[in-house]
C-alpha positions in Angstrom: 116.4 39.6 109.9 113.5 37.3 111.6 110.8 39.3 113.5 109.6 36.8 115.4 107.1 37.6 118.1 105.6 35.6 120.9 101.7 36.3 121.2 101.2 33.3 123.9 102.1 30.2 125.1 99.1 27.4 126.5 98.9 23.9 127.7 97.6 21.5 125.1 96.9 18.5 127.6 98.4 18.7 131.5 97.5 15.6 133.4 98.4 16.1 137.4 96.3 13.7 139.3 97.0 9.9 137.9 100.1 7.8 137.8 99.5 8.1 133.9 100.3 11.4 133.5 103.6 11.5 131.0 102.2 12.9 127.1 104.9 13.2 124.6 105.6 12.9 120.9 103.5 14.9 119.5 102.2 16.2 116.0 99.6 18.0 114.5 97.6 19.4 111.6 94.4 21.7 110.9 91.5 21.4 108.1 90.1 23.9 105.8 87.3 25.1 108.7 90.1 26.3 111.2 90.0 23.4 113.9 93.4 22.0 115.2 93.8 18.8 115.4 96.8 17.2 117.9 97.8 13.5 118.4 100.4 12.8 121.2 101.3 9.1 122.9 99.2 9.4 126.1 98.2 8.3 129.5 101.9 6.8 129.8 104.1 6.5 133.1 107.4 7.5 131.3 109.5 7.4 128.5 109.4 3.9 128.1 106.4 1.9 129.7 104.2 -0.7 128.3 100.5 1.6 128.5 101.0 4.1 125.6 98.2 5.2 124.4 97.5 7.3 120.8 95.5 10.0 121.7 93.7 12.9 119.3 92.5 15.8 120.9 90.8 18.7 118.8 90.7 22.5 118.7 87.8 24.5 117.8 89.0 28.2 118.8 92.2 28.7 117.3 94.4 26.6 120.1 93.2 28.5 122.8 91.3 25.4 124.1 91.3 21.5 123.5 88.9 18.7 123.9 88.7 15.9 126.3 91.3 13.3 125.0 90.1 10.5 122.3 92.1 6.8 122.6 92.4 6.4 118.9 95.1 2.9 119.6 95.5 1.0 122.5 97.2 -2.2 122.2 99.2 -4.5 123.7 102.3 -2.8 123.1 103.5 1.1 123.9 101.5 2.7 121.5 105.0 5.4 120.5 105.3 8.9 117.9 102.0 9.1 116.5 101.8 11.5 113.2 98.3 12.8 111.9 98.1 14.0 107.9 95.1 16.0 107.0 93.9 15.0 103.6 91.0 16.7 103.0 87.3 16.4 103.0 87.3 15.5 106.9 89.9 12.8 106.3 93.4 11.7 107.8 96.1 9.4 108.2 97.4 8.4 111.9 100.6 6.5 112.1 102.3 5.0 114.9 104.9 2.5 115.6 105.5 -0.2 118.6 108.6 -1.8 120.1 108.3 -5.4 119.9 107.8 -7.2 123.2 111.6 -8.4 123.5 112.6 -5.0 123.5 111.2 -4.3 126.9 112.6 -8.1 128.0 116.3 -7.4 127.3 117.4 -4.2 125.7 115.2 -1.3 127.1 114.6 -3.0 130.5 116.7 -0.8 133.0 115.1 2.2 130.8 111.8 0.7 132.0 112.6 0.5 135.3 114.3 3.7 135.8 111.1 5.3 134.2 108.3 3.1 136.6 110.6 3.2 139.3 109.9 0.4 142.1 107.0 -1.1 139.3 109.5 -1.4 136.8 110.3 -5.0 137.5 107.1 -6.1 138.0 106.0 -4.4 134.3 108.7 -7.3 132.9 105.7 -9.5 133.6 103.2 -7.3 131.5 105.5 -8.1 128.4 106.1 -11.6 129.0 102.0 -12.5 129.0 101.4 -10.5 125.5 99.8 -13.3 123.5 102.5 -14.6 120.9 100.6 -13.0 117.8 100.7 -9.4 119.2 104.5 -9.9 120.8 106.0 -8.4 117.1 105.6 -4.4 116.8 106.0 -2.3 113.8 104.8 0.0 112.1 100.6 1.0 111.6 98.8 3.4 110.1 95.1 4.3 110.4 92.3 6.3 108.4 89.8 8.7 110.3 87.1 10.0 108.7 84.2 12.2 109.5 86.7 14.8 111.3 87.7 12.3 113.0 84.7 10.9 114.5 85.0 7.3 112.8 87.9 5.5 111.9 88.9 2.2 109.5 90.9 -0.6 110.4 94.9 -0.3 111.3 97.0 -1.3 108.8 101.3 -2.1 108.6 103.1 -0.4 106.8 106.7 -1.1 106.9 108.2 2.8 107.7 107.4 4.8 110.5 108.6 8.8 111.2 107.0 10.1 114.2 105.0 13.4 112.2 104.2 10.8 109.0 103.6 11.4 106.0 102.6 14.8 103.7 100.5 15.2 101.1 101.8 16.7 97.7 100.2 19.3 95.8 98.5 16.7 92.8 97.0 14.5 96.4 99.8 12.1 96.5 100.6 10.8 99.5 104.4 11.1 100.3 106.0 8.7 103.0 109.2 8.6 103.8 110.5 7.0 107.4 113.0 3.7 108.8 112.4 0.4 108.3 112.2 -0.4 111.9 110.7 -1.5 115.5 109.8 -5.3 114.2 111.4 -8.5 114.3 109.2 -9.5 110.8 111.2 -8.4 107.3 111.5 -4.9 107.4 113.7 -4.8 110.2 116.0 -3.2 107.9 117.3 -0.1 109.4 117.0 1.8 105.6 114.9 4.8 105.1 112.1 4.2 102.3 110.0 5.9 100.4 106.3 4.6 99.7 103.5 6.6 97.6 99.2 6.0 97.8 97.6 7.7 95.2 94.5 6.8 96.6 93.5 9.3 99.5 95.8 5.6 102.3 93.9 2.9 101.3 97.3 1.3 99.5 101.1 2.4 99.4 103.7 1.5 97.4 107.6 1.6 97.4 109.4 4.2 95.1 112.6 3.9 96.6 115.2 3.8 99.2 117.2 6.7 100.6 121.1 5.5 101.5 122.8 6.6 104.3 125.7 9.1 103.5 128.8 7.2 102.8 131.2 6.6 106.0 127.9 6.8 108.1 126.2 4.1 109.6 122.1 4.0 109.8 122.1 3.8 113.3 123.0 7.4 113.8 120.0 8.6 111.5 116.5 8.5 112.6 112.9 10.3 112.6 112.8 12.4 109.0 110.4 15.0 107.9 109.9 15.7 104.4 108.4 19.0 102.7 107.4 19.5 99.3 109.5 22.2 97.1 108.7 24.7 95.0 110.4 23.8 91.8 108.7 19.9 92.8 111.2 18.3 95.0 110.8 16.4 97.7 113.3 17.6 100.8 114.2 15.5 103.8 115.3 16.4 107.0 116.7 13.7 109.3 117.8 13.4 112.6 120.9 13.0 113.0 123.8 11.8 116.0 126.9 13.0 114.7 130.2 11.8 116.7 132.8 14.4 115.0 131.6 17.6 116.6 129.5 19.3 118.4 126.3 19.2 116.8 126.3 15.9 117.3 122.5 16.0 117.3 121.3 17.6 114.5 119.2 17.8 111.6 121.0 16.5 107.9 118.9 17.1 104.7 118.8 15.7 101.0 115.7 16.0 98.0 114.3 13.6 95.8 112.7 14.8 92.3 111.6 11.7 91.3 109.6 10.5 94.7 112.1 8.7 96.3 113.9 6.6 93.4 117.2 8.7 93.9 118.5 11.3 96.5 120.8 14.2 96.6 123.8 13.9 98.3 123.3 14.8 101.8 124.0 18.0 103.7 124.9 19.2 106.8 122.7 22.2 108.2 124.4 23.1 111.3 121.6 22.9 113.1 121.7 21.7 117.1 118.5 20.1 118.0 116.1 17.7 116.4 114.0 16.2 115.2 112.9 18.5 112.5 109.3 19.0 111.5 108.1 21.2 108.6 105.0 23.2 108.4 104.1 24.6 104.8 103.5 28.0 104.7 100.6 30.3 103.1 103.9 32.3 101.0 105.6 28.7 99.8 108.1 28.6 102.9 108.4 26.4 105.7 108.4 26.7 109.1 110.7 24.5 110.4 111.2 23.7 114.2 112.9 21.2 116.7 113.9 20.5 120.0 117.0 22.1 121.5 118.2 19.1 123.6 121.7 20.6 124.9 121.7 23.7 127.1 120.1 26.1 126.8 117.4 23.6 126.0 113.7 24.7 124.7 112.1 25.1 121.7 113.6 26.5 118.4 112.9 27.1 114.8 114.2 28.4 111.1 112.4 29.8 108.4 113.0 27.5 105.2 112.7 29.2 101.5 109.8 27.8 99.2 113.1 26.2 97.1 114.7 24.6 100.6 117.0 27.1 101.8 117.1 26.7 105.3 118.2 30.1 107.4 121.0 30.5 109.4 118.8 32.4 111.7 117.6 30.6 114.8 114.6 31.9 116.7 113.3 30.7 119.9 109.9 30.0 120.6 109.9 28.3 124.5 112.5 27.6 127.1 112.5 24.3 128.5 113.6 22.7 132.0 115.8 19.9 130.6 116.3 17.4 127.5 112.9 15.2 127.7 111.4 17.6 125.0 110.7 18.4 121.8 109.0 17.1 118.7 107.1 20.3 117.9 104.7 20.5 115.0 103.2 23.7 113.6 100.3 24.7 112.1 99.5 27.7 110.3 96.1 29.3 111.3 93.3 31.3 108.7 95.1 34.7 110.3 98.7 33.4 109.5 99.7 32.9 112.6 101.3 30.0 113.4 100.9 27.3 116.4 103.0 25.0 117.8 102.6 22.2 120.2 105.5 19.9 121.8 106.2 17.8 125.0 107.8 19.2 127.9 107.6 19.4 131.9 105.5 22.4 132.6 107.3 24.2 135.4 108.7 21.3 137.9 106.3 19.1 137.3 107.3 15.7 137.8 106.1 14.5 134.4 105.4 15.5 130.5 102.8 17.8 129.1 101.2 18.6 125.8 102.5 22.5 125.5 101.8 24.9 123.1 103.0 27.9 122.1 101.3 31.0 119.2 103.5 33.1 117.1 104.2 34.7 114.0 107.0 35.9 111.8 
C-alpha cells in the first residue's frame, strides 16, 4: 500500500505580465550540495511559436524558491523539451531539439496560428527569413560547467528525448531518444542508443531499439530510461495506442548490453505519459507522468530497484485540462522528493512552471 503524502505544492516560474508568458517541458536534476536545478522551454506564446527559449533556473532552499530565469539557447528556431543531466563536479548536459523551419511553413501552421491567434499569420514570415544554414533543426546538446555558470559550445547529436540522458553507476553516459526533428540523415524515425565515456565531450552509437512488431514508429515517442539493479538498462516510451483505451500510455523494454539488443516490449497499463524516472536513495524509482484524459493532473508509480513497476497509482496535482505534464523529480538530502511540470495555474490563460513536494 503507497503512503503517499502531499507536504506542498509551489510555482517554479509564473509569468503574468508579457505576451511571452507560456513555460512548458520541463526537467530537472539536483547536485551533491542540495541545489535544484530546472530547465523548461521559455518565454514562448504557445505550444507552438517560433521564440522558444531554453531556460535554467536554480534552487538554493530546497524548491521553496527559484532564481531569475537564465537563456541558456536562443536560436533561430523554437528552442522545444530541454533535458538537464547532472554529472558531477558542477557539470551537466542540456539537450534540446528544434523543428525545422518547413515545419512551421506547411505542417504545423494552423497549430501556429491557433496558438498566436490573429499574429499567427504574420509569424509565417518569421520562418520564411531564417537564413538557409539555420532553416534545418535537430537535435543539440550542451555542456555547463561551473554549476552552471559557464557553458561550451552546442553540439548535434542525432537523438533527442525531452528529460535526456542518465548517467550510469561506472559514469557512462546513457542516451537513448528518436532520430527526429531534421531534414539532414537522421530523419529516421528509430530510437537509438549512443554512449560518452567521457563526462559529453563525444557519443557513440551502441544500437537501435525496434518498434514492437505490428506497430509503426509513429505512435512511439519521448522515452526515459533508468538504470537497474541487476545492470539493465529499462526504457519507458510514450506510447499512442489505437486498440483501447490507454491509448496514451507508457510501454517499456531493457537492454543489458547498452543498447545493442532489447527485450521484447511490454505493456504497463499505464494512462498518461510521458514517463520520467527519478532514482531513488533505496534503488527504486519514482516514476511520474502526465494524466492527459480526465481526470487530468499529475500522477506517479513507485518502480522496484529490478523494474517492477506498481500497479498503484498515486496522485500528486490536479490539473485544469490536457496541456500538461512532463514532470521530473528529484530526490532531496531529507528524502523527500520534488517534482516540477507544466500546467495553467488556476485559469490562467497560459502555462506555468509548477511544482509540487512529497514523499512516500
Amino acid at each position: 500500500m503507497i503512503n503517499l503524502k502531499i507536504i506542498k505544492e509551489g510555482i517554479v516560474s509564473r509569468i503574468t505580465d508579457s505576451f511571452f508568458s507560456y513555460q512548458s517541458w520541463p526537467s530537472a536534476c539536483i547536485d551533491e550540495n542540495g541545489v535544484i536545478y530546472v530547465v523548461c522551454s521559455g518565454f514562448r506564446m504557445g505550444h507552438v511559436c517560433p521564440f522558444g527559449k531554453t531556460v535554467l533556473y536554480k534552487s538554493r532552499d530546497g524548491g521553496e524558491s527559484f532564481s531569475l530565469p537564465v537563456v541558456v539557447n536562443d536560436h533561430y528556431l523554437d528552442d522545444r523539451d530541454p533535458g538537464i543531466l547532472y554529472l558531477g563536479k558542477g557539470d551537466f548536459i542540456v539537450t534540446r531539439c528544434s523543428h525545422p523551419a518547413s515545419s512551421y511553413e506547411n505542417q504545423l501552421y494552423d497549430w501556429l496560428v491557433s496558438d498566436s491567434g490573429d499574429a499567427g499569420a504574420g509569424l509565417i514570415k518569421h520562418y520564411k527569413m531564417i537564413p538557409g544554414e539555420y532553416r534545418t533543426g535537430g537535435c543539440f546538446y550542451r555542456l555547463l560547467h561551473d554549476y552552471g555558470e559557464t557553458a561550451d559550445g552546442e553540439k548535434r547529436i542525432p537523438v533527442h528525448s525531452p528529460h535526456g540522458p542518465v548517467l550510469l553507476k561506472d559514469g557512462t553516459v546513457f542516451y537513448l531518444g528518436k532520430e527526429v526533428f531534421s531534414g539532414v540523415p537522421e530523419d529516421k524515425e528509430v530510437f537509438s542508443a549512443y554512449i560518452s565515456s567521457d563526462r559529453g565531450k563525444s557519443f557513440i552509437k551502441t544500437g537501435e531499439c525496434p518498434v514492437p512488431e505490428g506497430f509503426s514508429p509513429v505512435q512511439f515517442h519521448e522515452v526515459h530510461c533508468g538504470e537497474l539493479s541487476d545492470g539493465g538498462i529499462m526504457a519507458l516510451f510514450r506510447t499512442h495506442l489505437t486498440d483501447d483505451d490507454s491509448f496514451f500510455t507508457v510501454m517499456k523494454s531493457v537492454t543489458y548490453d547498452r543498447g545493442r539488443t532489447w527485450s521484447e516490449w511490454e505493456k504497463t497499463g499505464i494512462c498518461g505519459s510521458p514517463p520520467h524516472l527519478c532514482k531513488l536513495s533505496d534503488g527504486g524509482f519514482a516514476l511520474t507522468y502526465g494524466r492527459r484524459r480526465p481526470p487530468y493532473g499529475i500522477c506517479g508509480r513507485y518502480v522496484s530497484p529490478s523494474g517492477e513497476i506498481s500497479d498503484e497509482e498515486f496522485r500528486l496535482a490536479d490539473c485544469d485540462d490536457d496541456d500538461i505534464g512532463y514532470p521530473a523529480t528529484v530526490e532531496l538530502p531529507d528524502g523527500t522528493l520534488f517534482t516540477v511540470y507544466y500546467a495553467r495555474y488556476r485559469g490562467d490563460p497560459t502555462a506555468s512552471l509548477l511544482s509540487v513536494k512529497w514523499t512516500l
